[in-house]
C-alpha positions as CSV (number, residue, x, y, z in Angstrom):
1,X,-23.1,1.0,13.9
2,X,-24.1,0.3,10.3
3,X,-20.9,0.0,7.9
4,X,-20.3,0.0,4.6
5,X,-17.3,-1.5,2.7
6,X,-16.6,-0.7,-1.1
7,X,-14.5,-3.9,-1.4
8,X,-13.6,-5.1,1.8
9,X,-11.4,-8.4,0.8
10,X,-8.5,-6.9,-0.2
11,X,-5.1,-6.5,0.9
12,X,-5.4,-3.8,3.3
13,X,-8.9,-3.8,4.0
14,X,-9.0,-7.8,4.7
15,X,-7.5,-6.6,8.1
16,X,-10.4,-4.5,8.6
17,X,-13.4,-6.4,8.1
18,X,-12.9,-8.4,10.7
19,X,-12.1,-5.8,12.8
20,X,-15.4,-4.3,12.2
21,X,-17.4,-7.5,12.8
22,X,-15.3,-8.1,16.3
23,X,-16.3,-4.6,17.8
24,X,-20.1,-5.7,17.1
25,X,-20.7,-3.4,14.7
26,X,-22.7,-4.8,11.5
27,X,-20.9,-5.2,8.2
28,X,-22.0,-5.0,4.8
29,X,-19.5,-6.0,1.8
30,X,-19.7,-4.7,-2.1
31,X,-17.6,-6.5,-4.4
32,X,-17.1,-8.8,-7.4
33,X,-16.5,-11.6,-5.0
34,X,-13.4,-12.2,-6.7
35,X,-10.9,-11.6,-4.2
36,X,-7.6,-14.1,-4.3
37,X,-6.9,-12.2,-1.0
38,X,-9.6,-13.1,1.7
39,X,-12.7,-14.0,2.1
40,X,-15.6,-12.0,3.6
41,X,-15.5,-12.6,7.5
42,X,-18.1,-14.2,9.2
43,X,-20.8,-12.3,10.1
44,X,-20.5,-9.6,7.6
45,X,-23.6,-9.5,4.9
46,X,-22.2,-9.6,1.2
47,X,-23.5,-8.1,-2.2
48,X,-22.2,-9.2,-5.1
49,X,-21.8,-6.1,-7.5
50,X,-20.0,-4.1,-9.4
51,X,-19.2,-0.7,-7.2
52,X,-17.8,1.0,-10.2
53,X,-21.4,0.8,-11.8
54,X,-22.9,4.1,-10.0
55,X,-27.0,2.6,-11.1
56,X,-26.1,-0.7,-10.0
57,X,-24.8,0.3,-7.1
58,X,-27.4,2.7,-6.1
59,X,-30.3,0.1,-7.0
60,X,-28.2,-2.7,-4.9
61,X,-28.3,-0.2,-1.7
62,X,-31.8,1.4,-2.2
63,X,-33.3,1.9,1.3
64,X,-30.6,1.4,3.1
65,X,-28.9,3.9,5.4
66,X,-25.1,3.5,6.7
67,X,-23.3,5.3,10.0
68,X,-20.2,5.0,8.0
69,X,-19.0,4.4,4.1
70,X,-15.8,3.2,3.2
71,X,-14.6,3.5,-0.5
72,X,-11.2,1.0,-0.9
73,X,-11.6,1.2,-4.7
74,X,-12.1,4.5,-5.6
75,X,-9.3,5.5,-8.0
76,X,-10.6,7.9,-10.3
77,X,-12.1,11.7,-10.1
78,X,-15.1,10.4,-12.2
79,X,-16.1,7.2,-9.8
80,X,-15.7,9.3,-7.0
81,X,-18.1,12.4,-7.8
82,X,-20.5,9.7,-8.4
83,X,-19.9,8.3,-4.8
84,X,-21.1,11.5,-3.7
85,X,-24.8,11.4,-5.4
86,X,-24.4,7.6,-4.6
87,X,-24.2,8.4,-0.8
88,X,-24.9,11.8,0.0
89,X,-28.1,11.5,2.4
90,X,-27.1,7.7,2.5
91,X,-24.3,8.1,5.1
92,X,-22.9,9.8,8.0
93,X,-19.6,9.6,7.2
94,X,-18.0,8.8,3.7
95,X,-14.2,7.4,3.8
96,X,-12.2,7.4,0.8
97,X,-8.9,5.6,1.1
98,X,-7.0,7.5,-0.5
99,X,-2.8,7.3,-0.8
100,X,0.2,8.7,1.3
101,X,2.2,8.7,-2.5
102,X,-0.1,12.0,-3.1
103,X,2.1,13.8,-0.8
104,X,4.9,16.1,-2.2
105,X,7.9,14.5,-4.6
106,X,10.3,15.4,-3.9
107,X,9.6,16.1,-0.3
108,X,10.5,19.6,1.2
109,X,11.1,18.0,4.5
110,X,11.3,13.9,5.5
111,X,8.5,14.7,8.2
112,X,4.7,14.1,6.4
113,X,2.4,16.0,8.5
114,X,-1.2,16.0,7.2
115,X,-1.9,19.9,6.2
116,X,1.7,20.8,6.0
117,X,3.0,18.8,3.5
118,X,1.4,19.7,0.2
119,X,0.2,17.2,-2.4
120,X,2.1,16.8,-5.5
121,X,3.0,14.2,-7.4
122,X,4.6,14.6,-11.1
123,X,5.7,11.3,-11.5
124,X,2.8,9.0,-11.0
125,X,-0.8,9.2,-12.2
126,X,-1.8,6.9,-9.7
127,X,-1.1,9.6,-7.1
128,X,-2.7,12.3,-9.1
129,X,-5.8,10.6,-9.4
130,X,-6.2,10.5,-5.6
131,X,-5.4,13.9,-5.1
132,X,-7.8,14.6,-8.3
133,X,-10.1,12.4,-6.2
134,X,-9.9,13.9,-2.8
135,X,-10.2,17.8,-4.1
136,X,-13.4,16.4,-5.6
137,X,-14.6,15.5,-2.1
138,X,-13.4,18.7,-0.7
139,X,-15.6,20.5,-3.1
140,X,-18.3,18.2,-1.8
141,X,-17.8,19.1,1.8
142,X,-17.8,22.1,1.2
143,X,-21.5,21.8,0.3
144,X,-22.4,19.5,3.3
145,X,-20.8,16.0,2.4
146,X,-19.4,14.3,5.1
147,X,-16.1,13.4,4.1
148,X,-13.0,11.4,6.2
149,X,-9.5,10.9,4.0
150,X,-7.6,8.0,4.8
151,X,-3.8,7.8,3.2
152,X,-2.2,4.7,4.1
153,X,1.5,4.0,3.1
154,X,3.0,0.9,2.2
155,X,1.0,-1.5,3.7
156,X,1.5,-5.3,3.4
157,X,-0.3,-8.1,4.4
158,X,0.0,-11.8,4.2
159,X,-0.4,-11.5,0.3
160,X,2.2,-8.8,-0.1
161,X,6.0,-8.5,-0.2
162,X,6.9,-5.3,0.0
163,X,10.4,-4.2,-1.5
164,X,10.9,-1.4,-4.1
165,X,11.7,-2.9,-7.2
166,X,9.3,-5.9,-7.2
167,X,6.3,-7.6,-8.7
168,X,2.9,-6.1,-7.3
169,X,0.6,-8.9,-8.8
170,X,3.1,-11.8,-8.4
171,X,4.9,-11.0,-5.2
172,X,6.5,-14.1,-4.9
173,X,9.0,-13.2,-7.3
174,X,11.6,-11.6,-5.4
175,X,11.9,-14.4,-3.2
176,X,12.1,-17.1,-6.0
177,X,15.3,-14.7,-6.9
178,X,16.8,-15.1,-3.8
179,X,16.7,-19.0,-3.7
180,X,17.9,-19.4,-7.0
181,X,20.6,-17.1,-6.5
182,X,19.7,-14.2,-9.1
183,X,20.8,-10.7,-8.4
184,X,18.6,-8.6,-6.0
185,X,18.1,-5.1,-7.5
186,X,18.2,-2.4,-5.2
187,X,17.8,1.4,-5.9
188,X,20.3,3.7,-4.9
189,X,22.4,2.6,-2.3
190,X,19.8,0.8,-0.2
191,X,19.8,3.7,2.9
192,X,16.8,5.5,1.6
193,X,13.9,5.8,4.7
194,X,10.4,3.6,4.6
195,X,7.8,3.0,6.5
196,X,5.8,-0.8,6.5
197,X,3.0,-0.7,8.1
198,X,1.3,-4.1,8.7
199,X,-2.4,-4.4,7.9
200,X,-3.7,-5.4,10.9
201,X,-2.0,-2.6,12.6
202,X,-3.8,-0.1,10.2
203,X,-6.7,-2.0,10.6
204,X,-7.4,-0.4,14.0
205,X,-6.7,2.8,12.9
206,X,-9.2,2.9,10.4
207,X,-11.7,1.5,12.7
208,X,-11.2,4.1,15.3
209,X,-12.3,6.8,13.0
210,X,-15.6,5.0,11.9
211,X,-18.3,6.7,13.4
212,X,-15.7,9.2,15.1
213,X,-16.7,12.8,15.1
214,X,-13.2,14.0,15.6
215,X,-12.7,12.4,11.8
216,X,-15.6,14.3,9.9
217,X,-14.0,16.5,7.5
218,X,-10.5,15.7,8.1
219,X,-7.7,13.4,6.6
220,X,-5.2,11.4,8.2
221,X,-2.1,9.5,7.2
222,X,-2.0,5.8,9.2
223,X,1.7,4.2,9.5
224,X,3.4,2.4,11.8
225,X,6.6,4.1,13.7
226,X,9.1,2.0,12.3
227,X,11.2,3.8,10.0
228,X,14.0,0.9,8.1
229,X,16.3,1.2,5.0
230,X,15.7,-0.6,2.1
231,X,18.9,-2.7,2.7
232,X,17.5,-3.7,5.9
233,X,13.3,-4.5,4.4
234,X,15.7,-6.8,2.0
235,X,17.4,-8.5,4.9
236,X,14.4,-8.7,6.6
237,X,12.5,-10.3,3.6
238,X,15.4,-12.4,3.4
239,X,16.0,-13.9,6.6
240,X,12.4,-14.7,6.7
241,X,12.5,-16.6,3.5
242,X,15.4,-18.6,5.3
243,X,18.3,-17.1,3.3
244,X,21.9,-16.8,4.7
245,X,22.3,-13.1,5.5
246,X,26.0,-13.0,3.6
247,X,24.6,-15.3,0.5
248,X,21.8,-13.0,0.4
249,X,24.3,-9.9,0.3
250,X,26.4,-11.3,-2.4
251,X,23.1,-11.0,-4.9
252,X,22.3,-7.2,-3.9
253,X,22.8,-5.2,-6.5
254,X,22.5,-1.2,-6.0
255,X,21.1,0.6,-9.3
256,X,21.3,4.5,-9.5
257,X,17.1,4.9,-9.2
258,X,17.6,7.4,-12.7
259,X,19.5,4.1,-13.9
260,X,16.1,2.4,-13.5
261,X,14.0,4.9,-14.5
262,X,15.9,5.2,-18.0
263,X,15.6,1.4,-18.6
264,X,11.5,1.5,-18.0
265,X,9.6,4.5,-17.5
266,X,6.5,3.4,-17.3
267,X,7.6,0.6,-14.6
268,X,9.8,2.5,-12.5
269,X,9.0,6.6,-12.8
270,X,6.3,6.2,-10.6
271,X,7.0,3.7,-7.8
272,X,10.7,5.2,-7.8
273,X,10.6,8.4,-8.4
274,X,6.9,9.3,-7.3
275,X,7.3,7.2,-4.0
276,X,9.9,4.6,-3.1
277,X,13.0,6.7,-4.0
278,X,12.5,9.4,-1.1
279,X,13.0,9.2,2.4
280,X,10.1,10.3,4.1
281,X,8.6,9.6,7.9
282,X,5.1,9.8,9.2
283,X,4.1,12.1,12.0
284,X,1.1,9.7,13.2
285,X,0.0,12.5,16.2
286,X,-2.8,13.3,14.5
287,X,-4.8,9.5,14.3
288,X,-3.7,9.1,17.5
289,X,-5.2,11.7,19.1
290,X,-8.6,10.9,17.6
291,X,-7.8,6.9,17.7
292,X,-5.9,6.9,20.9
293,X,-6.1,2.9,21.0
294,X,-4.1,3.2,17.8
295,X,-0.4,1.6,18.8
296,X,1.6,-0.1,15.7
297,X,3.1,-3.1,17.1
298,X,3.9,-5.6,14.5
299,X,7.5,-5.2,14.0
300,X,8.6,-5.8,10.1
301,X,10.6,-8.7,10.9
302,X,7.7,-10.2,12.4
303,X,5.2,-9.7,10.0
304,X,6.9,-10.7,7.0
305,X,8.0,-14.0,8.5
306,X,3.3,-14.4,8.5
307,X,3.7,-13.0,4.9
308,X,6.3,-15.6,3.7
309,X,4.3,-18.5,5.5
310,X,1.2,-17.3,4.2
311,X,2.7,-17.8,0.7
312,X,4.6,-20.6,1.5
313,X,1.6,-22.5,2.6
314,X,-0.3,-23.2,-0.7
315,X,2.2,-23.2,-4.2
316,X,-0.6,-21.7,-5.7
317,X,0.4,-18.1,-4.4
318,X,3.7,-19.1,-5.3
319,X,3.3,-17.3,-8.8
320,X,6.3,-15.7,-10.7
321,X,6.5,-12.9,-13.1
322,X,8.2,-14.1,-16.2
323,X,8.4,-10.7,-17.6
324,X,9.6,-8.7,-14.1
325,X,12.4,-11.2,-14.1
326,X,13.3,-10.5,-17.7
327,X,13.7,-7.0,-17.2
328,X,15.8,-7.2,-14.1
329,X,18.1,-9.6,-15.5
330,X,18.3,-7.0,-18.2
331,X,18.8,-4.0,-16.3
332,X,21.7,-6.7,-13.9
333,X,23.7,-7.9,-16.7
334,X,24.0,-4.2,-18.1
335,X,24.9,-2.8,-15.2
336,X,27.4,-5.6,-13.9
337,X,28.6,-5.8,-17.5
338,X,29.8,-1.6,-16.7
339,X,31.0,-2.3,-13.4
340,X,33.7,-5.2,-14.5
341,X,34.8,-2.7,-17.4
342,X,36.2,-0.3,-15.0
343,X,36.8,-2.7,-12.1
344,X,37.6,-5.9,-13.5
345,X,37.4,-9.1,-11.3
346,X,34.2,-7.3,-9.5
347,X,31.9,-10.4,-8.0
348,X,28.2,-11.0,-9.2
349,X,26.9,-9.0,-6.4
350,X,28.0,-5.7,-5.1
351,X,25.7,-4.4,-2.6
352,X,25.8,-5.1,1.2
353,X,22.4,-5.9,3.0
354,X,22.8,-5.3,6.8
C-alpha cells in the first residue's frame, strides 16, 4: 500500500510512521523538515514542502497516486477544501485528523460515542475549525470523496507532558515547578475524568484503518481505556520526575477553572472550558471493530516515566516558559493571598494529589 503523510514527524504521528514502514507498506513524508519531534523513519521517502501551499503541493505530487492520504496538519476550512481538489482522483482514501475537543461542551452525557454525541464547541476556535473542517469533507463525500475522520484525544508522546494547566510548546515547565518547589495549579478540585492515550498506542489504530474499507466514509474517536483524575495524571507526572508523593502534594493548588478563566481568557477558555474542564470517556467499540488488533496497553504511569527520560536525556528539551510561569505565579499568590484571609495560618499548598 502507497501512503501518504501530510507531516508525519510530529507528536502523534511520529508513532505512526514507523508503524507504516514496519507493516511493509511504502511511505511518503510532506513537511518542512523542521520537526524538533522526530525524524522521518527509515525507509520512508521525504519531500520537503510546504503542504499549506495547495500549487506547491499539487506540482510536488504530480503523477503520483496514493492507497491512502493522511492530513496531520489540516486546521483550517480553507486548507482543507483545497485538500479535496489537491487529492480527489489522487487517493483512495483521504484521512483528516481531526480532534475529539469538537465534541459537545459541555457534554450531555460523560460517554463520547461517535454519531451520538453532537459537535459543539463555544469555547475554543481550535475545535470549531475542525468541525468547520470535517463538514467541509462531508460535503465532499457527499459528491464522491473518499473521506475517513480521525479524532484523537489527548495524546502524548515522548515530547509531551500532558497536564491541564501547562505549557504546550515548552512542556518541561511543569516539572521544573515541581523541583523547585513552586505551586502546582490544578483546576477544580483535581477529580475531573481524562483520558491519555499514548502515541504508539494510537499509532496502531490509525494504521488499521489505512486502506480499510470498513473506514471509508466514517469517523472514529481513538483513546486508550484508561480513564484517571487530574490529581492522579499529576501524581503520575510527579513520581515519574522522581518527586516525593507528599512534597509534591504540599505544591497542589486547586483553582475554581472560572477562577482561571477570569485571570486569562485567551489562555484558559479553551483548553479549560472547551476541553480539559469536563469529564468525558471514550466508547472505543467502534475502531475496534474495524481495527480489531487495536488494544491500548501503555498504562499512564508507564509512559510518562519514557516521556520524562526522553526529556531528561538532552537539556536542550529541557526549555521553560518564562511567561506560563509568570502567570501561574500570578494567578497562586492571588489565590493563596484569599485563602489566608479567611483561614489564616493556611500552608503554601492546599490540594492533595493521590
Amino acid at each position: 500500500m502507497r501512503v501518504l503523510f501530510i507531516g508525519g514527524t510530529g507528536l502523534i504521528s511520529s508513532a505512526c510512521s514507523p508503524l507504516v514502514v514496519e507493516r511493509g507498506h511504502e511511505l511518503t513524508l510532506v513537511n518542512r523538515g523542521t520537526s524538533t519531534v522526530a525524524d522521518a523513519p527509515a525507509g520512508a521517502t521525504v519531500i520537503h514542502a510546504d503542504a499549506r501551499d495547495a500549487v506547491a503541493l499539487r506540482a510536488a505530487l504530480a503523477g503520483q497516486h496514493f492507497d491512502a492520504v493522511v492530513q496531520w496538519i489540516g486546521f483550517t476550512p480553507d486548507h482543507v477544501a483545497a485538500d479535496v481538489t489537491t487529492f480527489r482522483g489522487v487517493t483512495d482514501q483521504y484521512v483528516y485528523i481531526s480532534s475529539a475537543s469538537a465534541y459537545q461542551k459541555p457534554p450531555s452525557h460523560y460517554l463520547v460515542r461517535e454519531g451520538v454525541t453532537p459537535l459543539d464547541n463555544p469555547y475554543w476556535r481550535y475545535s470549531q475549525d475542525k468541525i468547520a473542517c470535517e463538514q467541509v469533507l462531508r460535503e465532499a463525500a457527499a459528491d464522491g470523496f473518499p473521506i475517513t475522520i480521525v479524532r484523537p484525544s489527548l495524546t502524548y508522546g515522548y515530547s509531551q507532558i500532558p497536564v491541564s494547566v501547562g505549557s504546550w510548546n515548552r512542556p518541561w515547565t511543569i516539572v521544573d515547578r515541581m523541583r523547585r518547589g513552586a505551586s502546582i495549579i490544578v483546576p477544580g478540585d483535581g477529580t475531573s475524568l481524562e483520558v491519555l492515550t499514548n502515541h504508539r498506542d494510537f499509532a496502531v489504530g490509525l494504521v488499521g484503518l489505512l486502506g480499510n474499507p470498513a473506514a471509508l466514509g466514517e469517523d472514529f474517536h481513538i483513546t486508550s481505556d484508561e480513564v484517571l483524575t487530574w490529581n492522579q495524571i499529576y501524581a503520575a507526572v510527579g513520581a515519574a520526575a522522581g518527586m516525593d508523593a507528599e512534597a509534591l502534594a504540599g505544591q497542589v493548588l486547586h483553582v475554581p477553572t472560572d477562577a482561571l478563566v477570569a485571570a486569562d481568557p485567551d489562555e484558559f477558555e479553551g483548553t479549560l472550558w472547551g476541553d480539559k474542564s469536563h469529564s468525558l470517556v471514550y466508547d472505543n467499540a467502534k475502531v475496534r471493530a474495524a481495527v480489531p488488533d487495536f488494544a491500548p496497553s501503555i498504562p499512564f504511569s508507564e509512559g510518562i516515566r519514557k516521556t520524562i527520560a526522553w526529556f531528561e536525556a538532552d537539556p536542550a528539551r529541557q526549555q521553560i516558559d518564562d511567561a506560563a510561569n509568570a502567570l501561574w505565579d500570578r494567578v497562586a499568590a492571588v489565590y493563596l493571598d484569599s485563602l489566608r484571609r479567611v483561614r489564616p495560618g493556611a500552608p503554601g499548598g492546599l490540594g492533595v494529589v493521590g
